[in-house]
C-alpha positions as CSV (number, residue, x, y, z in Angstrom):
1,X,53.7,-143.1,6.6
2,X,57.0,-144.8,7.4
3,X,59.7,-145.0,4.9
4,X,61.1,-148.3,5.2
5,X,65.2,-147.6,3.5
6,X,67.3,-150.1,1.0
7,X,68.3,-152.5,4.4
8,X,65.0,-152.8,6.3
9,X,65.6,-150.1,8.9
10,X,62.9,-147.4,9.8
11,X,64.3,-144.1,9.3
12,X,62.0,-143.2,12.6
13,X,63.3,-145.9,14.2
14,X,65.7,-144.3,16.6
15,X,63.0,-141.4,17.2
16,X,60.6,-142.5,20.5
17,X,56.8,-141.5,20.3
18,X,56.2,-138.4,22.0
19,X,53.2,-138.4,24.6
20,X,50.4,-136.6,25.3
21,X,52.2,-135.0,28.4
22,X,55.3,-134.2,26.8
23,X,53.8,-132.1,24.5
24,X,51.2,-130.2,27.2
25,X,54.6,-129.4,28.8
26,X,56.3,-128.0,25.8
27,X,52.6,-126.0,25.5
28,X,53.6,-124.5,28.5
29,X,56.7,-123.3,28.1
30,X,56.0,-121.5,25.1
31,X,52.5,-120.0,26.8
32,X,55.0,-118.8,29.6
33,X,57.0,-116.5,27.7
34,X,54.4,-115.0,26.4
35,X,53.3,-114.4,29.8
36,X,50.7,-117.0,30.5
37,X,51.2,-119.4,33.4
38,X,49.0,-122.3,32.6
39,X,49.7,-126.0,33.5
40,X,48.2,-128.8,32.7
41,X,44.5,-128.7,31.2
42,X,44.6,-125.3,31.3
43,X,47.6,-125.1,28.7
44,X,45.9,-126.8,26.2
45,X,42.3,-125.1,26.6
46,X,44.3,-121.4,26.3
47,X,44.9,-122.9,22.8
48,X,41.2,-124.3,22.1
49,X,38.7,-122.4,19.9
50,X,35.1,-121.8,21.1
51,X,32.7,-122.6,18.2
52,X,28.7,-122.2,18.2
53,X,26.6,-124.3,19.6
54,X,28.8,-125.2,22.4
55,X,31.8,-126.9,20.7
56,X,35.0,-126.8,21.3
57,X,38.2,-126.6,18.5
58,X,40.9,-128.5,21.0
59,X,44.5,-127.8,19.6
60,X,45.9,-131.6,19.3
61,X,43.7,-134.9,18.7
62,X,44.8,-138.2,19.0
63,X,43.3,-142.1,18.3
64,X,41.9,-141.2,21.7
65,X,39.1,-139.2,20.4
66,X,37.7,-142.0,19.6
67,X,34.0,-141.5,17.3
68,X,31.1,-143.6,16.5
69,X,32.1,-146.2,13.6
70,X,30.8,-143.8,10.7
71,X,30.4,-147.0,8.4
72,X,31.3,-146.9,4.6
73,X,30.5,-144.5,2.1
74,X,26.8,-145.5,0.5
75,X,25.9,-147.5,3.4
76,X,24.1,-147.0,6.6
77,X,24.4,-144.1,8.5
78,X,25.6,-142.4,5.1
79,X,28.2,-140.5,7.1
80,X,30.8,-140.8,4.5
81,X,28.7,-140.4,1.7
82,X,25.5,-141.4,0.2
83,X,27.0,-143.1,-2.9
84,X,29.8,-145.7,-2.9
85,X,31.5,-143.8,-5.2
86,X,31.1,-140.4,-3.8
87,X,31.5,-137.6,-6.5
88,X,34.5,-139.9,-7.9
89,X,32.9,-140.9,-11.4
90,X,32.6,-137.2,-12.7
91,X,32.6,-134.4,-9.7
92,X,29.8,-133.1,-8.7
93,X,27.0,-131.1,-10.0
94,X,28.1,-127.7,-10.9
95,X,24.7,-126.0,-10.5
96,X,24.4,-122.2,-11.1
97,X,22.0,-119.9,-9.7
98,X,20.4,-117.4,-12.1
99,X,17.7,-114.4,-10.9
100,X,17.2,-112.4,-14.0
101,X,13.8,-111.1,-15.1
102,X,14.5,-110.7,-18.8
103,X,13.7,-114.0,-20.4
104,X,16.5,-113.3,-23.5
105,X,19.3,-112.0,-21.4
106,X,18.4,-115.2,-19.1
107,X,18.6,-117.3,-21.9
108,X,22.2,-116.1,-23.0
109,X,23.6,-116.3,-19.1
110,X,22.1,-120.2,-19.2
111,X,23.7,-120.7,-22.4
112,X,26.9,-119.1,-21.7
113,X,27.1,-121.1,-18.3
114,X,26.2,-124.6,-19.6
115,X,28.9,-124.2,-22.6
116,X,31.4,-123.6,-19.9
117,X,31.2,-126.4,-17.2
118,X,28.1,-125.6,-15.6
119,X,26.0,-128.6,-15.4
120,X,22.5,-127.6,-14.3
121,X,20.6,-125.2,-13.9
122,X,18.8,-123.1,-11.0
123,X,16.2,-120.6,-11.4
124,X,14.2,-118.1,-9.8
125,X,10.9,-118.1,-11.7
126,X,7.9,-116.1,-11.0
127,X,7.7,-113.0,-8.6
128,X,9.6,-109.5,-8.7
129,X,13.0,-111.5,-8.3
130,X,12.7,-114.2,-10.8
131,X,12.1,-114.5,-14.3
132,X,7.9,-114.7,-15.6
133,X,6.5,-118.1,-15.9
134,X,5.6,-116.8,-19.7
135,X,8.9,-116.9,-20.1
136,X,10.2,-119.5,-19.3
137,X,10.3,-121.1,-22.7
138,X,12.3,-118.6,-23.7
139,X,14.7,-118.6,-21.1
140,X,15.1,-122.6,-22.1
141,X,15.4,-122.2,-25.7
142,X,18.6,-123.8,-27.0
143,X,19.2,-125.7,-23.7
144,X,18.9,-129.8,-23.7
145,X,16.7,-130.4,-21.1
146,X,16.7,-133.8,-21.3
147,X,20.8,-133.4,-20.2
148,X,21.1,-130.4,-18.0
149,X,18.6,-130.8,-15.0
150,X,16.6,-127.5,-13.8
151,X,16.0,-127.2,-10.2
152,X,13.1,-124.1,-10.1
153,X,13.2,-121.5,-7.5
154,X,9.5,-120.4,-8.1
155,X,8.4,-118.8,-4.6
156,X,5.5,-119.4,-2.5
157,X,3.3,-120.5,-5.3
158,X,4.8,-122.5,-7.3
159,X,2.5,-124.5,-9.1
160,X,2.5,-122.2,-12.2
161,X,5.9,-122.8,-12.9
162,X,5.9,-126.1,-12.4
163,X,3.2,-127.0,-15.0
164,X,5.2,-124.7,-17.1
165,X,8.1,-126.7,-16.8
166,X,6.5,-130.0,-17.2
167,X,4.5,-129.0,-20.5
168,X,7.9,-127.8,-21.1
169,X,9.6,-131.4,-21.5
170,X,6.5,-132.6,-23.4
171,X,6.4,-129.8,-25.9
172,X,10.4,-131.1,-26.3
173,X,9.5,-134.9,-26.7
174,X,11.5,-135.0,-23.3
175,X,10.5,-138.8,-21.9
176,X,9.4,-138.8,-18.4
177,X,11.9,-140.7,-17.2
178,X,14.6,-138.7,-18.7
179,X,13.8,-135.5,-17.0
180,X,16.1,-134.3,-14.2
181,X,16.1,-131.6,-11.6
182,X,13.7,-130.5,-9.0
183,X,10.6,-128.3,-8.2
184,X,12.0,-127.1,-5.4
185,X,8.4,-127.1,-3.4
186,X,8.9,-126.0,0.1
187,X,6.3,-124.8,1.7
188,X,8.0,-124.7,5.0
189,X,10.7,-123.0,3.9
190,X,8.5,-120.6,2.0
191,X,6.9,-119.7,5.3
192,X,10.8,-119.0,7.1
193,X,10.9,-116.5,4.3
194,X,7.7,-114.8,4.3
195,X,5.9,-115.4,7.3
196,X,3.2,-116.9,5.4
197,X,1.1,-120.0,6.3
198,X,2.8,-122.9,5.4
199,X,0.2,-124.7,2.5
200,X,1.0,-128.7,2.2
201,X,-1.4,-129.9,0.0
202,X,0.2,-128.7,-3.7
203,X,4.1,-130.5,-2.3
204,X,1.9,-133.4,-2.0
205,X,0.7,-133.4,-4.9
206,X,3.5,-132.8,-6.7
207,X,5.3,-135.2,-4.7
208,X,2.7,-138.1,-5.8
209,X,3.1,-137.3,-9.5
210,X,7.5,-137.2,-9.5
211,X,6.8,-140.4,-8.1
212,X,4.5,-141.8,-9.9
213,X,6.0,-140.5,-13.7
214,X,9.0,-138.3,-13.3
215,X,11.8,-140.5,-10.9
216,X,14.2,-138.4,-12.2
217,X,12.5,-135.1,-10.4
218,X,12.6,-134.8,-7.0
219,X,9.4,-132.3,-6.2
220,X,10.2,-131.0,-2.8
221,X,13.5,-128.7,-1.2
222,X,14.5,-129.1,1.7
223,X,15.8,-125.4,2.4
224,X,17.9,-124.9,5.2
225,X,19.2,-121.7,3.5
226,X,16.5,-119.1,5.5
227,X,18.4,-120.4,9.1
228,X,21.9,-120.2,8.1
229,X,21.0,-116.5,6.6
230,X,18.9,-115.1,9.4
231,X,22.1,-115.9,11.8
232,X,21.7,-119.6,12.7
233,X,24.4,-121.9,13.8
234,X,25.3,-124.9,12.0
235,X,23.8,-127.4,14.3
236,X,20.5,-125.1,14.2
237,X,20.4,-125.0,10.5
238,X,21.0,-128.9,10.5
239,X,18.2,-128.9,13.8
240,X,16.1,-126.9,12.1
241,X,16.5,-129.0,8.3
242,X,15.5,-132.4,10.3
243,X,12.4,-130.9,11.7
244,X,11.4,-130.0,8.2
245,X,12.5,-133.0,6.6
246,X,10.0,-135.3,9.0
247,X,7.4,-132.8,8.6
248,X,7.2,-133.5,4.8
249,X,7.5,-137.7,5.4
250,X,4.7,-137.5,7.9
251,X,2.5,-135.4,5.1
252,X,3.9,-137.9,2.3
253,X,3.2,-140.7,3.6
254,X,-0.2,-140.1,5.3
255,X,-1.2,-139.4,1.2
256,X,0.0,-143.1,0.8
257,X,3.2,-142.8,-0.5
258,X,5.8,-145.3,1.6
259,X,9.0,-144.0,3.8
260,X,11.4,-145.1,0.6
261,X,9.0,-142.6,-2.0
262,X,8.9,-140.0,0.3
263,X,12.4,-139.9,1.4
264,X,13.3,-140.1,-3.0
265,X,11.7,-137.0,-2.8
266,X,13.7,-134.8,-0.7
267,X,16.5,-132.5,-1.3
268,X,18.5,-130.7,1.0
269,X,19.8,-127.8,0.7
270,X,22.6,-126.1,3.3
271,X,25.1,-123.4,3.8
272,X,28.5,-124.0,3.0
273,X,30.5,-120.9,4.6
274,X,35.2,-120.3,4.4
275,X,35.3,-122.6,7.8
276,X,35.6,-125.3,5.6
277,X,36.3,-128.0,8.6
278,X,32.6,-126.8,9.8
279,X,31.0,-127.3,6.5
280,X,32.8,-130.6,5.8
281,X,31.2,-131.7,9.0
282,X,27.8,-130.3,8.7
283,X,27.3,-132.2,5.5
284,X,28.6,-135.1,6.9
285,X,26.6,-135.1,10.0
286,X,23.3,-133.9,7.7
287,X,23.5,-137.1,6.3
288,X,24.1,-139.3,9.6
289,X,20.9,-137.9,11.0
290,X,18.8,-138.4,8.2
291,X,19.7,-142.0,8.3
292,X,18.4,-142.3,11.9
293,X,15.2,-140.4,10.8
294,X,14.7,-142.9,8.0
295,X,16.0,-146.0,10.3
296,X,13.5,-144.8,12.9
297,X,11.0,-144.4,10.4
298,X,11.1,-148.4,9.1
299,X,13.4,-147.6,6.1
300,X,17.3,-147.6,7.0
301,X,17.8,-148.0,3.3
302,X,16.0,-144.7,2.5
303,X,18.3,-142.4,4.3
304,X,21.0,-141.6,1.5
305,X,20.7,-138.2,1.7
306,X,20.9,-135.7,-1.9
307,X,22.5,-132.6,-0.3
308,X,23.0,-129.2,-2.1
309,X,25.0,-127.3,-1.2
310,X,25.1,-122.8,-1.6
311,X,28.2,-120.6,-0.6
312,X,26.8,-118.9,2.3
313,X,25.7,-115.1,1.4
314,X,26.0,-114.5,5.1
315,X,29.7,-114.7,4.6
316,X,29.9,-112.3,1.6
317,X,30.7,-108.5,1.8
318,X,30.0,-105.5,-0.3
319,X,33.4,-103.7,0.5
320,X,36.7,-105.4,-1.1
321,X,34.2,-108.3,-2.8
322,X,37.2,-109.4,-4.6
323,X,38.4,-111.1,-1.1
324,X,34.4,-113.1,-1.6
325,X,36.5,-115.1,-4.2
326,X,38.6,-116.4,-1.3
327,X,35.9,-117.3,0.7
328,X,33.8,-119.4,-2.1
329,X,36.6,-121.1,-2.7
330,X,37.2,-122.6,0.8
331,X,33.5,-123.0,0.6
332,X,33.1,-125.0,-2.1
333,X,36.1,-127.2,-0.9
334,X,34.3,-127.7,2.2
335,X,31.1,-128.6,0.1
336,X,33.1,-130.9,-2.1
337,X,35.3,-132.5,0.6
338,X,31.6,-132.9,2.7
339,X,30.0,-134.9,0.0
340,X,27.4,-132.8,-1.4
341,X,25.9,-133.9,-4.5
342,X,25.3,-130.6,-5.9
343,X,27.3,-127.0,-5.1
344,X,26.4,-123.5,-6.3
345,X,28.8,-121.1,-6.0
346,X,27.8,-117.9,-5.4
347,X,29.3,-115.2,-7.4
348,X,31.5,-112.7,-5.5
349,X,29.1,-109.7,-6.5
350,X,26.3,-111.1,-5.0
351,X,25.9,-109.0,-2.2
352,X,26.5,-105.8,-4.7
353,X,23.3,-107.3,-7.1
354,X,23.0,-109.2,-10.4
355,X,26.3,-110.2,-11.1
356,X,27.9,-109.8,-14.7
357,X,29.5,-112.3,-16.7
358,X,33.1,-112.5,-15.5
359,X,31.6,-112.9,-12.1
360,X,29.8,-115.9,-13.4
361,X,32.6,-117.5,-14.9
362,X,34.7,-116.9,-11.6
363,X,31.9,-118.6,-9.7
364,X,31.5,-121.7,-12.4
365,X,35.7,-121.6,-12.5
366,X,36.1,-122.5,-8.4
367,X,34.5,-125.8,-9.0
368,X,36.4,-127.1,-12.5
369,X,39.8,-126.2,-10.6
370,X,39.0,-127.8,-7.4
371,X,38.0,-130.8,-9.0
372,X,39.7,-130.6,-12.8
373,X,43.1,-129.6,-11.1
374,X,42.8,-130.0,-7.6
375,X,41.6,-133.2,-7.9
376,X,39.3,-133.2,-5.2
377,X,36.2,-135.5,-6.8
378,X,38.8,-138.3,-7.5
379,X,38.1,-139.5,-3.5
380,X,35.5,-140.6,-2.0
381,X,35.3,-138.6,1.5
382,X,38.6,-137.8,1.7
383,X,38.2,-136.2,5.1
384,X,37.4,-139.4,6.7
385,X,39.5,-140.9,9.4
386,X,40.6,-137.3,10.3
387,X,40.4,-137.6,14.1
388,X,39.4,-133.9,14.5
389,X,36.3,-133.8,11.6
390,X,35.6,-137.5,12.7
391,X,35.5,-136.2,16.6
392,X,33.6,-132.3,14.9
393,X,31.0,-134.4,13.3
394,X,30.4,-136.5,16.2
395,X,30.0,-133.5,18.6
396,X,27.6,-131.4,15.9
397,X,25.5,-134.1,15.2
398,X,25.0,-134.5,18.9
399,X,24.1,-130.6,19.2
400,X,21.8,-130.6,16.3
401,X,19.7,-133.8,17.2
402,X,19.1,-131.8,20.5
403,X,17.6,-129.4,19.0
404,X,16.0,-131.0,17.0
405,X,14.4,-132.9,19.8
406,X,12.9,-129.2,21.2
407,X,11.9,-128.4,17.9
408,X,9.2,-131.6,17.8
409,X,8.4,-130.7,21.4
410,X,7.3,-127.7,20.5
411,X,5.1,-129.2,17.9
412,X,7.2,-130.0,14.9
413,X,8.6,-126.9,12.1
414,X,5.5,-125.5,11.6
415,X,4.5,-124.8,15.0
416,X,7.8,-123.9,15.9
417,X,8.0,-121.1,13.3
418,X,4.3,-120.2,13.5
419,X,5.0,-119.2,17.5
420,X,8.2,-117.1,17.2
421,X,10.6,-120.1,19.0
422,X,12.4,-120.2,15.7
423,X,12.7,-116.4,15.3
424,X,13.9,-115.9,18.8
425,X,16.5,-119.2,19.0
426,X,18.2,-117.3,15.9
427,X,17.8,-114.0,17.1
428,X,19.8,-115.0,20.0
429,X,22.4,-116.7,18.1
430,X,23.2,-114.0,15.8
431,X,23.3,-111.5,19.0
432,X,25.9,-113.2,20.2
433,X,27.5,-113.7,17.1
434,X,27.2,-110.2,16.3
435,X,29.2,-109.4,19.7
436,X,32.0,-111.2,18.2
437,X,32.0,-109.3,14.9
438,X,32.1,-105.7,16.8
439,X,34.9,-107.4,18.9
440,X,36.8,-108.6,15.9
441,X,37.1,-112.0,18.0
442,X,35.7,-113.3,14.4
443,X,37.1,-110.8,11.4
444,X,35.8,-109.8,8.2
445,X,39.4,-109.6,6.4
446,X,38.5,-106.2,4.0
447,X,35.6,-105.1,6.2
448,X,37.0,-105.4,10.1
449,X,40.1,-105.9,9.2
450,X,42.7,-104.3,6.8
451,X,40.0,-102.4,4.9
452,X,41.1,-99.6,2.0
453,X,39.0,-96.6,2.3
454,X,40.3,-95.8,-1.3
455,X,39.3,-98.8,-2.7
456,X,37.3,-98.3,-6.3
457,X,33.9,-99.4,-5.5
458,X,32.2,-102.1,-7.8
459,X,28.8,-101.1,-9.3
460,X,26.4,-103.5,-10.1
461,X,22.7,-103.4,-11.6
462,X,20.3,-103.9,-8.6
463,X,18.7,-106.9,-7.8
464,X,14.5,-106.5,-8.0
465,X,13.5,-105.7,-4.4
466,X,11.4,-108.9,-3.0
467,X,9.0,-108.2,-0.3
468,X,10.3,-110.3,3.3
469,X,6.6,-110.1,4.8
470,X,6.7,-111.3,8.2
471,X,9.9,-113.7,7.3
472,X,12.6,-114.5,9.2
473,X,15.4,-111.7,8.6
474,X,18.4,-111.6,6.4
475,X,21.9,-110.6,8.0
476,X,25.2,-110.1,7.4
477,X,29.0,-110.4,8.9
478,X,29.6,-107.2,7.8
479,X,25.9,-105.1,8.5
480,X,27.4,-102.9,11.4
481,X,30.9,-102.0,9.9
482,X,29.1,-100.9,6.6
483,X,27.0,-99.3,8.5
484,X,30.0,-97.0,9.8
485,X,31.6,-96.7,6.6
486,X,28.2,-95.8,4.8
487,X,28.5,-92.6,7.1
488,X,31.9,-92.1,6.6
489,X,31.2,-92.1,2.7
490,X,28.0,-89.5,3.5
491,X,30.9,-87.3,5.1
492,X,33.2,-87.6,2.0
493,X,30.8,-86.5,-0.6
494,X,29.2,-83.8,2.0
495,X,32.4,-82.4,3.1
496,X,35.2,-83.8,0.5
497,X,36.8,-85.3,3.0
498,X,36.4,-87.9,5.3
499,X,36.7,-87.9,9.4
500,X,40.5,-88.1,10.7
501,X,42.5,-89.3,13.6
502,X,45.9,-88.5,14.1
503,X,48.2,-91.4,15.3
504,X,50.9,-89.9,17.5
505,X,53.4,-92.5,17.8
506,X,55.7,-92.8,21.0
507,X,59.3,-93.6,20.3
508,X,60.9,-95.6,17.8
509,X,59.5,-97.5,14.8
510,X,60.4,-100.8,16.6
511,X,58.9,-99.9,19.9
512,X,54.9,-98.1,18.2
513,X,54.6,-99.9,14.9
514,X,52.6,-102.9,16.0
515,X,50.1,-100.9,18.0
516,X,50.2,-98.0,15.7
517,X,49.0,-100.6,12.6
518,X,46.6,-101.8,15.2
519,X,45.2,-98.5,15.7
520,X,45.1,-97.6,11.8
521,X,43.7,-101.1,10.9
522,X,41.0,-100.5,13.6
523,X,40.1,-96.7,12.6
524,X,40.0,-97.7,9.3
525,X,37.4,-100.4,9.5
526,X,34.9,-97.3,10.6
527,X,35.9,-95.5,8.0
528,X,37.9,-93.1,10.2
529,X,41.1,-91.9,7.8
530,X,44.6,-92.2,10.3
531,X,46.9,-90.0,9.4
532,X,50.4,-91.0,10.6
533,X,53.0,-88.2,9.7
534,X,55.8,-87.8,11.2
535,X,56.6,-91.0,12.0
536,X,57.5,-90.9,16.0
537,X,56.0,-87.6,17.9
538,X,57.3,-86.4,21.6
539,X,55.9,-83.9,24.1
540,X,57.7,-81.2,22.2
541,X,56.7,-82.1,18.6
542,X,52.7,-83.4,19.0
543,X,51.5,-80.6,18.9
544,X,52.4,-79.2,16.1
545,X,52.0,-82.6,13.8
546,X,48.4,-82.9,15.3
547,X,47.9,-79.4,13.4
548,X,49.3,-80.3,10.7
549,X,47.1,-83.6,10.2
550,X,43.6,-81.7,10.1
551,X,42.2,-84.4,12.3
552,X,39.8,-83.5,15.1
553,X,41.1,-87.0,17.6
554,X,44.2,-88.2,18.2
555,X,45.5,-91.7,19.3
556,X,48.6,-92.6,21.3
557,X,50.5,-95.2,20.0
558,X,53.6,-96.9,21.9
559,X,54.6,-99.5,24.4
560,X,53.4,-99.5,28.0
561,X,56.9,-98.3,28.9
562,X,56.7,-95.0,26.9
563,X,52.8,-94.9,27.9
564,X,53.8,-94.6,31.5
565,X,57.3,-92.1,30.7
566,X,55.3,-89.8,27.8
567,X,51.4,-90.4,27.5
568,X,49.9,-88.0,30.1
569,X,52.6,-84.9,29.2
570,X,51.2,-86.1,25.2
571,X,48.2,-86.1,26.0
572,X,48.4,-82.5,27.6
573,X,49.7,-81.5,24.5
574,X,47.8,-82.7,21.9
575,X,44.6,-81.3,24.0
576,X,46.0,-77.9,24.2
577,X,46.6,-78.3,20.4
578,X,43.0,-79.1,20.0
579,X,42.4,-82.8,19.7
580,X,38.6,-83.2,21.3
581,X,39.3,-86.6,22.1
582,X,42.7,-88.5,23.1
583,X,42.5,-92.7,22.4
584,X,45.0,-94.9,23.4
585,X,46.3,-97.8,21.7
586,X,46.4,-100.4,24.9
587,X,44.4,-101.2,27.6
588,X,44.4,-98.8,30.9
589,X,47.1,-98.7,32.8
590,X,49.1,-96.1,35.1
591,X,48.2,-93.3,32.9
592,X,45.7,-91.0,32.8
593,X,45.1,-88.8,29.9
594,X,43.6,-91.1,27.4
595,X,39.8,-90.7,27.0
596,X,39.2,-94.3,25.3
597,X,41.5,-96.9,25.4
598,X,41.2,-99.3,22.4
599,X,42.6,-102.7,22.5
600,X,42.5,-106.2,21.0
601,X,39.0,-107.4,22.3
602,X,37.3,-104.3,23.2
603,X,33.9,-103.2,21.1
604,X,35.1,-101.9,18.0
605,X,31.4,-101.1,16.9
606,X,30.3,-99.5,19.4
607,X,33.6,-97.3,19.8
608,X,33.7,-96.1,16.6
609,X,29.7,-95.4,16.5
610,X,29.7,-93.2,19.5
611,X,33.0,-91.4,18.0
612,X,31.2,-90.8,14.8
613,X,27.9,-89.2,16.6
614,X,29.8,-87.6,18.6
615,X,31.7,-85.9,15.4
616,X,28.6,-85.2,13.9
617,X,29.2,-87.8,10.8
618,X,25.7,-88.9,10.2
């Protein structure tokens, strides 16, 4: 904005327009001292950001990256929002998850949630994780169905529940027409999950009779969820979403329900993870692809997309879960800035088991301040016009409609998960992923990086163990460091204390400390205690301090100056001292008496692993 002052002048008047040129040049400069000659192109890709899927983060956008026009919110292609008035009238639909098997302590989360902000209601009925169709009732007692939808959660089969639910608003004198929620039916998602057989015939069913007498229910889900939590990208979760989405119109409408009813009965549900750019352009280009499913179907009005969104579990650690608030948060900003409809936070025990009631509240909390005090329902896709999510959205819509396109070729979602192509496209994706996460190229702040090994651990009462079948599998960012620290634990409560490395720092403070906190950080993260006392070591004190420690390794922490003046005669020392194994903060250079050199980049996993066996720490 320009501030015009009292006598007409621009204040920015006198200040020219800076070019694209000038400031690659000023790019280069400041690569250059930090030793990286790059000109041109090559300055500004140093600063770019590699995403999945073959995007790019590019560090400056301009008018130039120019998008496709992405219309107006509640009109054709939907990009900015499937209502005109977005989630401006009264935020959007705080919907909480609940998994308990105990129809009374259900009924007092439900109640507890709904008298504090929650506004509907999402529940896992039926099987060893949810609560018994039998008591459902119960669960429901007290609650006004007729004002806070239920969405149901009810498994493979899912017709009990359903008919449970549905006497449920007649017992209640509930009209027809007043009753809100969903049924959640997914068969297709059901058989990502459990490597079942993918049965249409009940989603039609229920899909005839919404239409028919409920319009208030939508029968089937849309569940991108199994994707996003067996390692898929964004763009193969949205792929992947599509395929499922057409596979449900074609069954709809061959039972002789038009494009417009069958499309009225969808809901989608997606990931919404702490890169909050991503998930604000996921939702966004969810919704511009459905529109050119429905506008290539017949119907271009149909394609208003009803998106839910879930705070991704992938994303959500079991140490330091206090540091999961952080990352719902951004979440559920990205979910809200994106346009979804609906958002359920998850609460930050959730990886730990059933969470308790502050947990709950904390979970319910992050949407009332984002959009009570935040004030981020009061416009409507707010992140439109930003020439970086416009440009984002563009590029993953692109990248998901691809494969999309190999997903029909191979048959459409159910063949495509029936032959192992889904299965494998994932698997590959979260390989690579997972190289990243033992690299710390992508860190788990608490898990990979600056963990507490002293940290008080968080108990929580168990969630009911569900059977995965033959389903696709469940990770998580932080599976292989807890791995390591699960041993390290082992070691604690076996030995009483745990495995030790002693830090010999080179010189002074000023010329170790960053490596040396490098080193710690990265020991720590295996659950390998550093111990780094005294402060600064030499050839003629190591020795001794290494002793002292109790530590089996040592680690040699300094500048590459002191590394080529000290680190071999250190070295020497600490190995006559009895250090089995001498690491060096840094990568190799004209020194020889480091065993492993660990360094910015270099596979954290698989370092500390092989350290650990080689310690005997099981």
């Amino acid at each position: 904005m320009t501030v015009q002052p009292a006598d007409g002048f621009s204040l920015a008047a006198e200040f020219p327009d800076p070019s694209h040129d000038q400031w690659q040049s000023l790019v280069e400069g400041v690569l250059r001292r930090s030793g990286k000659e790059v000109a041109g192109p090559a300055a500004e890709e140093a600063l770019s950001t590699a995403l999945g899927d073959g995007l790019t983060v590019r560090p400056l956008y301009t008018s130039a990256d120019t998008s496709a026009d992405p219309g107006l919110p509640g009109f054709a292609p939907f990009t900015r929002g499937s209502r005109a008035t977005g989630n401006t009238t009264d935020g959007w639909d705080v919907r909480q998850r609940h998994a308990l098997t105990d129809p009374v302590r259900l009924n007092e989360a439900v109640l507890g949630d709904l008298e504090n902000g929650v506004t509907s209601l999402w529940l896992a009925v039926g099987g060893p994780g949810g609560v018994p169709v039998s008591g459902l009732a119960r669960a429901l007692e007290g609650v006004y169905l007729d004002l806070a939808p239920v969405v149901l959660d009810a498994g493979a089969d899912p017709a009990p529940a359903v008919r449970e639910l549905l006497g449920l608003y007649e017992a209640r004198g509930i009209a027809k027409e007043s009753a809100r929620g969903g049924l959640g039916v997914d068969p297709l998602g059901q058989a990502a999950r459990t490597g079942a057989e993918p049965e249409s015939e009940s989603a039609v069913h229920w899909a005839r009779l919404c239409s028919r007498e409920y319009p208030g229910l939508r029968a089937l889900a849309v569940d991108a969820l199994p994707y996003h939590e067996a390692g898929g990208s964004a763009a193969e979760e949205l792929g992947l979403s599509l395929a499922t989405g057409v596979a449900y119109l074609r069954a709809l409408t061959a039972a002789g329900l038009s494009v417009e009813e069958a499309c009225a009965q969808l809901e989608f549900r997606y990931a919404a993870t702490a890169d909050q750019f991503l998930t604000i352009a996921k939702l966004r280009a969810a919704r511009r692809l459905w529109a050119r499913v429905a506008e290539v179907c017949g119907a271009p009005g149909a394609g208003a997309q009803r998106q839910h969104a879930v705070t991704s579990s992938v994303m959500m650690t079991r140490r330091d879960p206090w540091v999961n608030m952080l990352r719902t948060t951004l979440a559920c900003l990205g979910a809200g800035v994106g346009g979804a409809e609906s958002v359920t936070v998850l609460p930050f025990d959730h990886a730990l088991g059933l969470p308790d009631a502050f947990a709950r509240r904390i979970a319910r909390n992050t949407s009332t301040i984002l959009m009570e005090e935040s004030h981020l329902a009061r416009v409507t896709d707010p992140a439109g016009g930003s020439w970086y999510v416009e440009r984002l959205t563009d590029e993953l819509a692109a990248a998901a409609w691809a494969f999309f396109q190999e997903v029909e070729r191979a048959g459409g979602q159910a063949a495509a998960l029936g032959s192992g192509m889904v299965r494998e496209r994932l698997a590959a994706t979260w390989a690579a992923r997972s190289k990243d996460l033992a690299r710390r190229k992508e860190p788990v702040t608490g898990v990979s990086e600056f963990p507490a090994l002293d940290e008080r651990s968080v108990e929580r009462e168990p969630v009911p163990d569900v059977p995965s079948g033959g389903g696709l599998p469940k990770v998580r960012r932080d599976e292989a460091f807890e791995a390591l620290r699960a041993r390290s634990d082992a070691h604690l409560t076996a030995t009483g204390a745990r495995p030790k490395v002693f830090l010999a720092a080179l010189g002074p403070a000023a010329v170790h400390t960053a490596r040396a906190s490098f080193a710690a950080n990265l020991f720590l993260s295996g659950g390998i205690q550093p111990v780094h006392d005294p402060v600064s070591v030499d050839v003629s004190t190591a020795a001794a301090a290494f002793t002292a420690s109790g530590a089996r390794i040592a680690c040699l922490c300094s500048s590459d100056t002191l590394y080529a003046e000290q680190a071999d005669a250190v070295a020497s020392a600490l190995r006559a001292a009895g250090a089995e194994r001498i690491f060096l903060a840094g990568r190799p250079g004209e020194y020889t008496g480091a065993d492993v050199h660990v360094f910015a980049g270099c596979d954290v996993v698989a370092v500390l692993s092989s350290e650990l066996d080689r310690m005997g720490v099981a």
